[in-house]
C-alpha positions as CSV (number, residue, x, y, z in Angstrom):
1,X,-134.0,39.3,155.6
2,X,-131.1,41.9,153.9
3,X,-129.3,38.6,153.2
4,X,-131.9,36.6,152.1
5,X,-132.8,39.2,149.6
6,X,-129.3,39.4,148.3
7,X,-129.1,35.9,147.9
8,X,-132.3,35.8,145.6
9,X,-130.9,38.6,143.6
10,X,-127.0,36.7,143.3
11,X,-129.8,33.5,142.2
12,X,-131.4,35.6,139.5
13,X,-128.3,35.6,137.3
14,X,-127.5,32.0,137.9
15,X,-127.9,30.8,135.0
16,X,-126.2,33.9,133.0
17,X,-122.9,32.9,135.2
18,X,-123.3,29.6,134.5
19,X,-123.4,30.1,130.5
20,X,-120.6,32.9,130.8
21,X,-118.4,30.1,132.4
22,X,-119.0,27.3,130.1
23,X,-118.4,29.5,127.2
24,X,-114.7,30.3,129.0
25,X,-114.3,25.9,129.1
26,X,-112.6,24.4,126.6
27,X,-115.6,22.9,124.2
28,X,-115.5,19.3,123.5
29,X,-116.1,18.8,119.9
30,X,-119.4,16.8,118.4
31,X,-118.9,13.5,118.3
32,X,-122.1,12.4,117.0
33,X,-123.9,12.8,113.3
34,X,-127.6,11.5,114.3
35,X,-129.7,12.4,117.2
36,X,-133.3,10.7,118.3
37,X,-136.0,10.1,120.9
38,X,-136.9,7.1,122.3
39,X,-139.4,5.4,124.1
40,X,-137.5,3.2,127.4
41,X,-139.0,2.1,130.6
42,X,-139.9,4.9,132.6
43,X,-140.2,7.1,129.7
44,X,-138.4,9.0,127.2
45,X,-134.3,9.5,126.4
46,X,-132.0,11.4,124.0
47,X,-130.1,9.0,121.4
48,X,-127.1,10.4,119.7
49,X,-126.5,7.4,116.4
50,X,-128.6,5.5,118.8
51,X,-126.9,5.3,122.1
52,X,-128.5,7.0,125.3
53,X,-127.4,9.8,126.3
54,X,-126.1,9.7,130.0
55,X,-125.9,12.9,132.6
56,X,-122.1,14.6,132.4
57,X,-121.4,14.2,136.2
58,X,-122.9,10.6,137.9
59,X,-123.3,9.3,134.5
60,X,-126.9,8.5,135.1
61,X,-129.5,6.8,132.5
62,X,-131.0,10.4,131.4
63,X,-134.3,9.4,131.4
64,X,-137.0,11.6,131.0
65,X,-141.0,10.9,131.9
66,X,-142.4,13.0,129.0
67,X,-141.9,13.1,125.4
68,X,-142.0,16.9,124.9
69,X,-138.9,17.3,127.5
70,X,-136.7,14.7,125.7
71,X,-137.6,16.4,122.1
72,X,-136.7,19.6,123.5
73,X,-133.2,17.9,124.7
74,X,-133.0,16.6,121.7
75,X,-133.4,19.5,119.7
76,X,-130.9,21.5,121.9
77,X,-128.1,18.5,121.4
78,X,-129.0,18.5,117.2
79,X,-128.7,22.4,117.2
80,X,-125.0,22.1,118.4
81,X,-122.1,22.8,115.7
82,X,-118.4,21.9,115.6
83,X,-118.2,21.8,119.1
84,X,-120.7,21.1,122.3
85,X,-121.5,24.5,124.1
86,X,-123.4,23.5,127.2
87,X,-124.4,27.5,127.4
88,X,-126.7,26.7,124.6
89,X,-128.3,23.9,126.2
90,X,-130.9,25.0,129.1
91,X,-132.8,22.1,129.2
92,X,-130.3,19.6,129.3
93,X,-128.0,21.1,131.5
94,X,-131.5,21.6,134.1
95,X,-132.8,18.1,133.2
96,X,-129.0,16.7,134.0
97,X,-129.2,18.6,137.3
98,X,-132.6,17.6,138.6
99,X,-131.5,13.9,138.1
100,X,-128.0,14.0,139.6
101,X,-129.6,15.5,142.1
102,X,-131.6,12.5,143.2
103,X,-135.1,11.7,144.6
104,X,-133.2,12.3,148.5
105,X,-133.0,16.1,147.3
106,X,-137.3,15.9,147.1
107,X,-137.8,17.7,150.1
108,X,-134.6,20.0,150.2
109,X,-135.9,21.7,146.9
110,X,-139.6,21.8,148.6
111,X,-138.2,23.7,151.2
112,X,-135.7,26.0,149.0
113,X,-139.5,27.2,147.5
114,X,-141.1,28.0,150.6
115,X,-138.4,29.5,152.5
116,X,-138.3,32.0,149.5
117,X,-141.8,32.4,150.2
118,X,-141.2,32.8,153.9
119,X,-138.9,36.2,153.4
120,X,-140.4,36.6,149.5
121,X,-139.5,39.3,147.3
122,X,-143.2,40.5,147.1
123,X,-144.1,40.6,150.8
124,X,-141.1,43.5,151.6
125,X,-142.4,47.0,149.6
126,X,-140.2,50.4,149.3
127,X,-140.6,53.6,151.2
128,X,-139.9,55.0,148.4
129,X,-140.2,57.1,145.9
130,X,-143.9,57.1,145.4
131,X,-143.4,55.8,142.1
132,X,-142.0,52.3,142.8
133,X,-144.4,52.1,145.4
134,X,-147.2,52.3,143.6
135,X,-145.4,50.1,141.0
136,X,-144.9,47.3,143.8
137,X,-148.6,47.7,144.5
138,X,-150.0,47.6,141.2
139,X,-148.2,44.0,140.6
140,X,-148.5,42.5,143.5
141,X,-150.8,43.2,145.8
142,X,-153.2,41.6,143.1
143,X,-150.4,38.1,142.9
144,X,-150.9,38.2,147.0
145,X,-154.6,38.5,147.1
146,X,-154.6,35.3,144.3
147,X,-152.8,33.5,146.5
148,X,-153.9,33.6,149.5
149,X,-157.6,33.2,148.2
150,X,-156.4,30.2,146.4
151,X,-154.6,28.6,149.3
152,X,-157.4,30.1,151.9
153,X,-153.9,32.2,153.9
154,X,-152.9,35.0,154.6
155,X,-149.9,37.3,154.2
156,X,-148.0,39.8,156.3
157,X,-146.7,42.3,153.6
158,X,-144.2,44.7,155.3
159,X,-142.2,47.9,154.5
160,X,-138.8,48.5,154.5
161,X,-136.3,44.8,154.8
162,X,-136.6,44.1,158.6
163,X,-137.7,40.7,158.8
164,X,-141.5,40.1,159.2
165,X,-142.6,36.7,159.8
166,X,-145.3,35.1,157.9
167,X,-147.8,32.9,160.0
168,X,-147.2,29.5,160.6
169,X,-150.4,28.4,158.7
170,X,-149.3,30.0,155.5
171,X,-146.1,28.9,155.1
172,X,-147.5,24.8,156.3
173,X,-150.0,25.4,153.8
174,X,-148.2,26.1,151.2
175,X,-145.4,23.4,152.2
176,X,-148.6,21.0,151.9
177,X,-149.5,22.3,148.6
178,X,-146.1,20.7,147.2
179,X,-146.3,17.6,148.8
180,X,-146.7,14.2,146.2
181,X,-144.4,17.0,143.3
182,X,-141.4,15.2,141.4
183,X,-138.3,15.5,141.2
184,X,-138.2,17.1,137.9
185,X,-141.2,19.4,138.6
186,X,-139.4,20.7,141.8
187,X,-136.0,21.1,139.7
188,X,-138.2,23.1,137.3
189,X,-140.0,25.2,141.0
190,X,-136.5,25.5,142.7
191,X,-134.9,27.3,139.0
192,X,-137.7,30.0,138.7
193,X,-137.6,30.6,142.6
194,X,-134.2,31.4,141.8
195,X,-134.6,33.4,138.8
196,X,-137.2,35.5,140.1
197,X,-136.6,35.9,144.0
198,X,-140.0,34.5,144.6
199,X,-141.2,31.8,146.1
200,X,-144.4,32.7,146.2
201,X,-144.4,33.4,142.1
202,X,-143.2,30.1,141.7
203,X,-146.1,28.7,143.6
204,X,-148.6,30.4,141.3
205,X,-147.2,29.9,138.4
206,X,-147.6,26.0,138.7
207,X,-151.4,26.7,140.5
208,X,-151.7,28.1,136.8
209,X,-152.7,31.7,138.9
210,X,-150.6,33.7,136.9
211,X,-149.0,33.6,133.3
212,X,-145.4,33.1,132.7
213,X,-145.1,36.9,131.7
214,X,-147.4,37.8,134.6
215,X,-144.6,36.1,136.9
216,X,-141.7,37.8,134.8
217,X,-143.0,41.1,135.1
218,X,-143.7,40.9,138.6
219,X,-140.0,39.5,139.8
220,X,-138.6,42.8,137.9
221,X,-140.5,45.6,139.7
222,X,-137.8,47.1,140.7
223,X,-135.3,46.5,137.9
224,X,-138.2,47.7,135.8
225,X,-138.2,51.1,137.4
226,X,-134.6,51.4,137.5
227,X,-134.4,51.0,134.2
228,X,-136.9,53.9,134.1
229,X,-134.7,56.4,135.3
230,X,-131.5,55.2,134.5
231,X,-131.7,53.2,131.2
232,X,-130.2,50.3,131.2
233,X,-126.9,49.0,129.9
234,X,-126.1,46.0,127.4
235,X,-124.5,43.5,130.0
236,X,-127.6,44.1,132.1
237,X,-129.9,43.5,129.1
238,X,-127.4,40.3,128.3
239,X,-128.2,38.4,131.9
240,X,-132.0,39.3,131.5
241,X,-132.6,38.0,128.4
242,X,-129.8,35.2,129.5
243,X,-132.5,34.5,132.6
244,X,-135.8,34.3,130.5
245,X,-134.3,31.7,128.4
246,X,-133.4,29.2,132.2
247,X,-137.1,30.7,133.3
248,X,-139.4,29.6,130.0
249,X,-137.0,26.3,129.9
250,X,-138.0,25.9,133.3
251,X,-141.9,26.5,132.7
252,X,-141.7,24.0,129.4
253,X,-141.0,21.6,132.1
254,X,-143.7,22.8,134.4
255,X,-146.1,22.5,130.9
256,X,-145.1,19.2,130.2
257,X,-145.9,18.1,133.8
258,X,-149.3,19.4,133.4
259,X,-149.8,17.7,129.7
């Protein structure tokens, strides 16, 4: 369980180290004056002076099945200057990664989700201090009771990070409840897992059980608290705000899903 938790924290600044090394790469310069939206079979892509634009990698047909997502793209590859800084371009560089990725990665990212749920951050609680106890309580015992009355489970919240198994039931059900998602939605599920440490956030979220700044707010408990005591120092502040920009690009895509 220790090393699944560190692993959801090294996820949380993912997409800060991601930006942090694109802006060390050498920047390609804009090669392009005008950039559009259009309407293709199977939905919606990017034109820059009116060719498609193609993922970076596998140089696949970007192709996108709602209109907000490619505008969004769009506006992110318009907003560029001199040069192309991929750093400033969440939603393409997620977009590009959910399709490179491929319809074969479907039930690999279904089952990054729920293992996060499995060991999730909100199910392991401090001994202490009383404080950040109560804290812990306050936000999540609430998110666990939504849950599990919206899914009809139940959860075996535990203190201290020995590993605690959750019952069988729970986790199936909640595997079940992502069944039939696509591609991009699961791209979108996988990304805030990440960011947040939870799976079981994640899961809400898109059950529409909790707000985006309800899910926010309960991933950083504990940072929260720190911060309370210690203050908190500009590179910190840097990769959280860095992180809410890859977690609402992520929940755009969720939104657009649900449109």
């Amino acid at each position: 369980m220790r090393d699944q938790l560190e692993d959801a924290h090294q996820h949380r600044d993912d997409g800060y180290g991601r930006a942090q090394h694109l802006n060390k790469v050498e920047l390609p310069k804009r090669f392009y004056k005008d950039v559009g939206v259009a309407s293709v079979d199977g939905g919606f892509v990017v034109t820059l002076d009116g060719r498609q634009v193609r993922t970076p990698g596998k140089k696949f047909p970007a192709v996108v099945p709602a209109a907000s997502i490619a505008t969004a793209m769009a506006a992110e590859w318009a907003g560029q200057g001199e040069f192309i800084n991929p750093a400033t371009m969440p939603m393409v560089r997620l977009i590009n990664s959910g399709i490179e990725s491929g319809g074969a990665m479907v039930p690999a990212f279904r089952e990054e989700v729920v293992k996060f749920a499995a060991g999730d951050l909100m199910l392991y609680r401090a001994e202490s201090p009383q404080e950040l106890v109560c804290e812990q309580e306050l936000a999540w015992d609430k998110a666990l009771v939504s849950i599990a009355r919206h899914f009809g489970v139940s959860f075996r919240p535990t203190v201290g990070v020995i590993h605690q198994d959750q019952p069988r039931a729970t986790l199936d059900r909640l595997a079940d409840s992502l069944q039939g998602e696509n591609l991009l939605t699961l791209t979108a599920l996988v990304s805030i897992t990440g960011l947040t440490g939870s799976g079981l956030l994640a899961i809400g979220l898109w059950n529409k059980l909790f707000s985006p700044d309800q899910v926010w707010s309960a991933a950083h408990v504990d940072e929260d608290f720190q911060i309370s005591q210690w203050g908190q120092d500009e590179e910190a502040a840097e990769r959280r705000a860095m992180r809410r920009v890859e977690f609402d690009t992520a929940v755009a895509v969720l939104d657009a899903f649900r449109s």
